[in-house]
N, C-alpha and C positions, 0 to 999 in steps of 0.2 A: 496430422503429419504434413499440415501445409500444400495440401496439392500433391500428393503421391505420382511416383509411376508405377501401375503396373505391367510387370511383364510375366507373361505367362508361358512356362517354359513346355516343354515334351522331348519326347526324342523318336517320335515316329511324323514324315509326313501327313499322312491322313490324319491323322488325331489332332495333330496342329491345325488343318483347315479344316475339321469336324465344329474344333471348339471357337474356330474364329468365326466361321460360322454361324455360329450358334449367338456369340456376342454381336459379331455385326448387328442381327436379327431385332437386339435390345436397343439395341444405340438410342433412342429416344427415352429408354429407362434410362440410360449410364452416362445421358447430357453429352455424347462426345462419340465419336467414330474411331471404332477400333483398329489397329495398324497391323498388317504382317509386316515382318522381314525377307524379302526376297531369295536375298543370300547374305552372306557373312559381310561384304563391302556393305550390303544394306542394312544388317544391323547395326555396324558400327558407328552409320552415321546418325541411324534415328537414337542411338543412347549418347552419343557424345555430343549429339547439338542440343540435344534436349533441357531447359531449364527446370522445367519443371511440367506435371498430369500424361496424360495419355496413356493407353492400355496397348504393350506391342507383343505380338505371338510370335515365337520361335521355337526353331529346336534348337537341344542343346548343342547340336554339331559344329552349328554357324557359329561357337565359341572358338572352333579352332584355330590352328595358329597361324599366318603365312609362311613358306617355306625359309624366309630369312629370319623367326623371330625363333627366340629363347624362350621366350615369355611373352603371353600374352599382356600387351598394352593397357593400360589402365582407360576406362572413356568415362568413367565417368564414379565424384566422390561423394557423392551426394548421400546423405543414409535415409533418404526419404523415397527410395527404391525397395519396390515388393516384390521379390521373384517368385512365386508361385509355381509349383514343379507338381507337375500331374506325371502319376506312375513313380512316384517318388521311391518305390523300391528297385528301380531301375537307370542305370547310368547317371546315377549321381554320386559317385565314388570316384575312386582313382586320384585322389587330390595328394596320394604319398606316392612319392616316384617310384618307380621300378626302371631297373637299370637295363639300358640296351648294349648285350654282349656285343654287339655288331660296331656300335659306334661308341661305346663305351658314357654314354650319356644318359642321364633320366628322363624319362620318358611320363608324363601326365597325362589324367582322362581330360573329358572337356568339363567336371567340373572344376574342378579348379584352377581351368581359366576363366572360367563363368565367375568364379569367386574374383579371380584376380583383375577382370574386367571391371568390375562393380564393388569392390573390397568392403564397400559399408553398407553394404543393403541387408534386408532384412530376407530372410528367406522358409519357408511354407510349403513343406512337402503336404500333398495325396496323395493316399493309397489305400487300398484295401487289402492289401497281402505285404504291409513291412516287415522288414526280415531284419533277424538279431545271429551275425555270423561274423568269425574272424576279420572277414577283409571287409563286409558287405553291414552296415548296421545301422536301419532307417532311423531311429533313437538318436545313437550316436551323430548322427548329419544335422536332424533339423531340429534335435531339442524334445521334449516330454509330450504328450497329446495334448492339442490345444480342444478339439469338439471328436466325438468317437458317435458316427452313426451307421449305428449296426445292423442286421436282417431283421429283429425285432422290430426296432425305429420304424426299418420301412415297411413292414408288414400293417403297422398301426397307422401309419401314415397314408397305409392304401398304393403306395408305391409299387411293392410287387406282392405276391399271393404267400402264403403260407409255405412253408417248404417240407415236405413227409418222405423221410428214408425208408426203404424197404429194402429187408434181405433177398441178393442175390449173387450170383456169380459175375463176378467183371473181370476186365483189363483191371492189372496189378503191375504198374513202373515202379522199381523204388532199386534203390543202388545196392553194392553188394555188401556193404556196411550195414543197411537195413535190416536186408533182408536175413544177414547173418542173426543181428538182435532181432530178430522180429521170429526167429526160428529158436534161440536160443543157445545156440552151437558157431564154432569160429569156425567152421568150415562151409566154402560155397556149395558144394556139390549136397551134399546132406540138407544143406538150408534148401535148398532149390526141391529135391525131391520132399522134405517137409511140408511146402507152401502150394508146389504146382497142381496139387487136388483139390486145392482149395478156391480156385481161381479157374476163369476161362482159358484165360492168355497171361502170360507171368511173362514180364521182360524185367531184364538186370542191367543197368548199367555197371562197367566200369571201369570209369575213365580212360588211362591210358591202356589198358588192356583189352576194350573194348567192348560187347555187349551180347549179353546172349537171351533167348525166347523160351518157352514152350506153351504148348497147346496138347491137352492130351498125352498121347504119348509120341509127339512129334518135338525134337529140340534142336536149334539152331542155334550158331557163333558166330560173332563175325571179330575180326579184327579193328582197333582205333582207325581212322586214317590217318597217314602221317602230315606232319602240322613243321612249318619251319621254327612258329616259338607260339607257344600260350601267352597270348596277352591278357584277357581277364576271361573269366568261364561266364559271366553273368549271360542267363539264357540259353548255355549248353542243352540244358535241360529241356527247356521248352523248346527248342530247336530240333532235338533230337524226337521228341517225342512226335512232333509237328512231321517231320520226315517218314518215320515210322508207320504213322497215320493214314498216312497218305497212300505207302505200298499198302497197308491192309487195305483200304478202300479201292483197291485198283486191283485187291486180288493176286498182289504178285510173292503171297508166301514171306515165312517170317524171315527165312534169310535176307531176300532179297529189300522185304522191308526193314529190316536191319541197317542192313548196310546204306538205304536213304536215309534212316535217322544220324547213322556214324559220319555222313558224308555233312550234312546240316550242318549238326553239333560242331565238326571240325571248321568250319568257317568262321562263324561265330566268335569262336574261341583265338581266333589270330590277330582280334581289331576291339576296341573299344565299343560298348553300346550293346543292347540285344535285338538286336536288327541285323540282318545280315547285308553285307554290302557287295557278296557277287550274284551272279544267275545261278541259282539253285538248281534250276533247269537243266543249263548248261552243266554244271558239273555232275547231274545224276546221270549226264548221258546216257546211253543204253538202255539203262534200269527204266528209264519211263520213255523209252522209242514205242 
């Protein structure tokens, strides 16, 4: 490929300087010193002066747009660029617009200004968890599996240890579409009382109607919180769950751990990316005084 560059994308801070880290560390295997990007001004200068080699780490955020552009700027046409996307089941979507009722404009993720940055590069998702869903489809983005190494692999490989299920009672999340199939019946309340002897903790999401618990013969509800618009859900999920988690760990009851996973999930859900972008803290207020 003539002296490649690559760039090595993420969409979480630490992960980004986890893995440059980790390359920096090589640099004498990989002949060359590997480059972060600062911020968005500093990515755009190390991919548009660039003629050719170098390995730069960013996230994908630093693709976005300045307040005066439409479209992200082209820096660079080169097709001997490798973008490399770790967590490739995650915020590399959004590249079909959705329309902002407000300003009456389409509105794109930051992949595809990542795309429209770099229009001929080649691109190379990771993951361990690709997902195959209407809006969300790891296949769909980067193409058919190039190498697939699985727990086997690494079990043989001595990588990690063997892994042995055993029956018990756990936490049971799963939405109220699940759980209805997973009971057999299209009603939630039926499906709920079918599943919650089956289980420690039984939580339901959902969605806009919000989410409810049980534990024995204890059950609680909460309401969604209200959201000015849904911009993509990727990560509600694990947001909500993450919140949830946390009241149980602190003891503060399914209600109220409810409503830190409702309060999570809804941030999330109003921005691009699955990472949340306000203080979590700040808006559990109370619930974790």
């Amino acid at each position: 490929m003539r002296n490649p560059t690559i760039v090595v994308v993420t969409d979480r801070t630490d992960l980004d300087s986890q893995l440059f880290g980790t390359f920096a560390a090589a640099q004498d295997l990989l002949h060359q010193v590997p480059e972060q990007a600062s911020s968005r001004d500093d990515l755009r200068e190390r991919l548009a002066g660039r003629e050719s080699g170098g390995i730069v780490f960013t996230t994908v955020q630093k693709f976005s747009l300045l307040d005066s552009e439409a479209a992200h700027p082209v820096l660079s046409k080169r097709s001997n660029i490798v973008v490399i996307s770790d967590e490739a089941h995650r915020s590399q979507y959004g590249t079909k617009g959705r329309l902002d009722t407000k300003t009456g404009l389409y509105v794109y993720g930051y992949a595809k200004h990542m795309r429209d940055a770099i229009p001929n590069a080649t691109f190379i998702g990771f993951t361990g968890t690709p997902v195959a869903k209407e809006d969300r489809d790891t296949r769909a983005v980067f193409g058919e599996y190039v190498s697939i190494y699985d727990i086997q692999d690494a079990v043989e490989d001595g990588a990690t240890v063997p892994i042995y299920y055993e029956s018990r009672l756990a936490k049971l999340d799963i939405n109220q579409a699940e759980i209805e199939m997973l009971a057999g019946v299209a009603h939630l309340d039926t499906a709920v009382e079918a599943i919650r002897g089956k289980v420690e903790t039984l939580v339901v999401t959902r969605g806009e109607q919000g989410a409810l618990a049980t534990r024995g013969s204890e059950r609680a509800e909460v309401k969604a919180e209200p959201v000015s618009e849904v911009v993509d859900t990727t990560g509600a999920g694990d947001l909500f769950a993450a919140g949830f988690l946390l009241g149980e760990a602190r003891g503060l009851g399914l209600e109220r751990s409810l409503r830190l996973g409702a309060i999570a999930a809804a941030e999330v859900i109003q921005h691009y990316g699955a990472r949340p972008e306000a203080d979590l803290r700040a808006l559990a207020g109370e619930l974790l005084a």
